[in-house]
N, C-alpha and C positions, 0 to 999 in steps of 0.2 A: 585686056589684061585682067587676073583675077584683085580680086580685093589685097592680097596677103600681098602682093609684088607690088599692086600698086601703090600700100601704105608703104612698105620698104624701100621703096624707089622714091619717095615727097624724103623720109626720114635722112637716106645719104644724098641726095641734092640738096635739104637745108642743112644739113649737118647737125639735128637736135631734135628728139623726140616730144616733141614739144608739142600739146592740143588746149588752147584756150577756151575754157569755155564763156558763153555767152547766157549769164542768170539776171537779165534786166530786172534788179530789184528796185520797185518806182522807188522808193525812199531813197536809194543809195545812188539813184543818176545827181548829174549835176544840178544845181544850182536854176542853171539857165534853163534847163531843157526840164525841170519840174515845174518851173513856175508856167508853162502853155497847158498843165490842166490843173494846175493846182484848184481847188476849190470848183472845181466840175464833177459832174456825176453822170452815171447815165448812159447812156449809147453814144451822147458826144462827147463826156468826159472818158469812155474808154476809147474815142474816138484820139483827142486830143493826147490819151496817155501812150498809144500805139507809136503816134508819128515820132514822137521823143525818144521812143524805143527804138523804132527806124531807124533816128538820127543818130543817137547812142553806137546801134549794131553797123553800121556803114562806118564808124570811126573806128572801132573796133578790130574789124575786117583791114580797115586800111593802115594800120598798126600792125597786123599780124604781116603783112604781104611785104609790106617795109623790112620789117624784122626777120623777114626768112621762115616763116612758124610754119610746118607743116599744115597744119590742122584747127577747127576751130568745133565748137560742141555747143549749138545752141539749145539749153532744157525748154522742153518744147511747153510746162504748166506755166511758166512765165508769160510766153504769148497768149495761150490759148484762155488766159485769166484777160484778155482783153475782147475776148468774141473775133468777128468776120474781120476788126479791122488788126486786133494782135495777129493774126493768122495771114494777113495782107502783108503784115510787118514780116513776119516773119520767113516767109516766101522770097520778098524782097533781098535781105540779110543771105538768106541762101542763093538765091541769085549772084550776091555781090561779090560773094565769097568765092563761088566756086568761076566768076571771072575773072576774079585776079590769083587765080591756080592751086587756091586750098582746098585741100577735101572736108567735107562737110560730114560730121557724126551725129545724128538727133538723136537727143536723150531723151527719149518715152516711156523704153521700162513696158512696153506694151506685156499682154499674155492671154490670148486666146487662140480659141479651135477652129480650121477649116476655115470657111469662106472667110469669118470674120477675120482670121490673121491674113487670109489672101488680099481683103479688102485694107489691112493696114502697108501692108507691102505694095501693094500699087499706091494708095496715099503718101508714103514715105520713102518710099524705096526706088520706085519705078522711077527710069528716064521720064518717059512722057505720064507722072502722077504732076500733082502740085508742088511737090516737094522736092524727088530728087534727089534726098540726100545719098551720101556714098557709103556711108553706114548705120544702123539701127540700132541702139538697143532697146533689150531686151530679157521679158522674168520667164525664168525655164518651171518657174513652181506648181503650174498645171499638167508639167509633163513635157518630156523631150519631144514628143509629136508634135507639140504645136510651133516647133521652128519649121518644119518640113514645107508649109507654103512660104517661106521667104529663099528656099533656097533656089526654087527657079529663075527668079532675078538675081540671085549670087552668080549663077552660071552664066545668065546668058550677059548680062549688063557690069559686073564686074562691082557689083556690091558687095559688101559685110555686113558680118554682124556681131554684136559685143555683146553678153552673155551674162545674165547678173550668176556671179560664184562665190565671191565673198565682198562684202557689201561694208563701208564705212561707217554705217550706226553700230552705237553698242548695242542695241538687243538681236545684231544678227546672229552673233554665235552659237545664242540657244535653240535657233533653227539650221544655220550654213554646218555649225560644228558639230552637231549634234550624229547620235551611230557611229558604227566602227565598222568600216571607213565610215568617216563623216559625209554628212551629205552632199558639201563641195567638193567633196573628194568623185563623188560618183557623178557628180553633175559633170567634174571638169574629164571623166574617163569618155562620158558618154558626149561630149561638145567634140573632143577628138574623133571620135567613130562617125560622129555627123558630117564633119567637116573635112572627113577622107579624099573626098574626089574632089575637093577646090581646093589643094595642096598646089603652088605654083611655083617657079623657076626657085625663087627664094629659097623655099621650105617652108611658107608659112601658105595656110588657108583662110575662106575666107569667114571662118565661125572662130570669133576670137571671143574672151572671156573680159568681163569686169570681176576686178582683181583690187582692192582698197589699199593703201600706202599703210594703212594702221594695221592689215595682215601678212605683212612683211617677214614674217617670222615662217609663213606658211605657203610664200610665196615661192618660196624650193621643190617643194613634194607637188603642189599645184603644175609649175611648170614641168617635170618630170610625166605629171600623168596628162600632159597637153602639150608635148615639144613645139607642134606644128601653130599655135594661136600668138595671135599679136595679144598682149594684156593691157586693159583698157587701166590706168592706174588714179581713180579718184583719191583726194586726200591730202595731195600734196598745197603748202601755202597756209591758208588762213585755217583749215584744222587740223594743220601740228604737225603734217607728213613732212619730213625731208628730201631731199633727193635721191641719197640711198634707200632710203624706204622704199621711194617710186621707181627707183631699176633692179630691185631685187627680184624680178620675174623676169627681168633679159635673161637672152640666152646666152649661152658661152660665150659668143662670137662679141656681143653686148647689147642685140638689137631683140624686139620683142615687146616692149614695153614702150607704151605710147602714155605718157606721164600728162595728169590733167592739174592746169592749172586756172579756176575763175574766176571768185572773188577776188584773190589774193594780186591780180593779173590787172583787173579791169575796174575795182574801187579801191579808196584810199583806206587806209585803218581806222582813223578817225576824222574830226573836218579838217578840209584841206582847201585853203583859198586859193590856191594854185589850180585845184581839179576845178571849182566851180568857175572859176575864171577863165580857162586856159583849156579844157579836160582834153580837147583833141591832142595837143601836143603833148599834156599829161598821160595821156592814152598810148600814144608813141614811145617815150621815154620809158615807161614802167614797161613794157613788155619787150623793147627790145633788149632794155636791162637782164630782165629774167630769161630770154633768149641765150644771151652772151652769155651770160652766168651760167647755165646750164651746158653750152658749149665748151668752157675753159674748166668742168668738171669732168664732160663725156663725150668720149671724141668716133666721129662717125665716121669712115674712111669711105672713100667713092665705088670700093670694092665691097664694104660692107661690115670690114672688120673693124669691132667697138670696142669701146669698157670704160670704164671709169679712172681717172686720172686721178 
């Protein structure tokens, strides 16, 4: 099955466009699980700070599966800030994930040419790489050629890929918005012409775009000159997107928009004795909350037809 059908078919089986992401930030884990490296350094201290991440990403996983979450988004500098044993962790967490029936998206942001993107694509992308995952993102800013080595595993393995287009920092606009058409605009023309022949039963392919909650306003002409992409929608939660913001790139029908929620999802605002105590359960209840919540907002029909309530 291509990527675009397989995301649309996780979305009307849980009924919520929902992708957790996973930003193990050491300062912000609990309590209990900071204190096994606290005041370590070193090869054993990123030893020590990976396993907590482990342990962290496994509750995580097991909160979204409870919750019905389609999707989970582990940013891959978080691990890879731990060396051989973040990257051990992190394998693991995709493993866990994609056992208990969620699709896996890595956020890399990779951008390079030829072999070297082929060598990221089998690292990330491939069934039998280390990794796996079921989507990639992805910087088009060296040029549209360099997605062309990932789409051979789009084909044959039913992977994707999310496509940076308009980007959540404020200083993206002086480069995404910039020319007329702006240069998201041409970026989002030419991800549609790439992603032509992985167009699936859906109508969607498997070359989808990241789309920010804060360019909500642009989210209309975007989707226009890209009908066929799922839109990856950073933003939403702890920096100020809403939920209208993050489905303003659905399609008519109301499906399209794969809505990211991480920090917002998986730490608390401020200290919480409840998360340092408790954080599994706390892990659970905060995400299936924002599950439910987003479902009694936007309704997913098993046929496919959406919108917002």
């Amino acid at each position: 099955m291509l990527f675009g059908d397989r995301l649309a078919a996780a979305v009307r089986e849980t009924g919520v466009p929902l992708c957790v992401g996973l930003d193990p930030h050491l300062a912000r884990l609990p309590a209990a699980l900071r204190a096994g490296f606290a005041g370590r350094s070193g090869r054993a201290g990123r030893a020590a700070a990976a396993a907590a991440v482990a342990d962290w990403g496994a509750a995580v996983v097991a909160a979204c599966a409870a919750a019905r979450v389609p999707a989970v988004k582990p940013q891959l500098a978080f691990y890879e800030q731990l060396g051989a044993a973040g990257m051990e962790a992190l394998e693991d967490t995709v493993a866990a994930a994609r056992a208990a029936g969620l699709l896996v998206v890595a956020d890399a942001k990779r951008g390079d040419i030829a072999s070297t993107a082929a060598a990221y694509a089998a690292a990330l992308l491939d069934p039998d790489g280390p990794l796996g995952a079921d989507a990639l993102t992805l910087s088009p800013y060296m040029g549209l050629d360099t997605l062309e080595p990932y789409l051979p595993v789009c084909r044959a393995a039913g992977r994707g890929l999310f496509v940076l287009v308009r980007t959540t920092n404020p200083g993206s606009a002086a480069i995404q918005a910039a020319g007329a058409p702006a240069l998201a605009r041409r970026v989002a023309e030419g991800l549609e012409a790439i992603g032509a022949d992985t167009i699936g039963e859906s109508g969607f392919s498997a070359v989808g775009a990241v789309v920010g909650a804060s360019a909500a306003a642009e989210a209309g002409a975007l989707r226009a000159a890209m009908p066929h992409a799922w839109f990856l929608v950073p933003g939403v939660g702890e920096q100020g997107g809403g939920l209208a913001e993050g489905l303003a790139g659905a399609r008519a029908d109301g499906l399209g928009a794969l809505v990211v929620q991480a920090r917002s999802a998986t730490f608390p605002s401020a200290a919480n004795a409840e998360y340092d105590e408790s954080w599994p359960g706390w892990l659970r209840t905060r995400i299936s909350h924002l599950a439910n919540d987003m479902r009694a907002h936007h309704s997913v029909s098993a046929a496919g037809g959406a919108g917002l309530r």
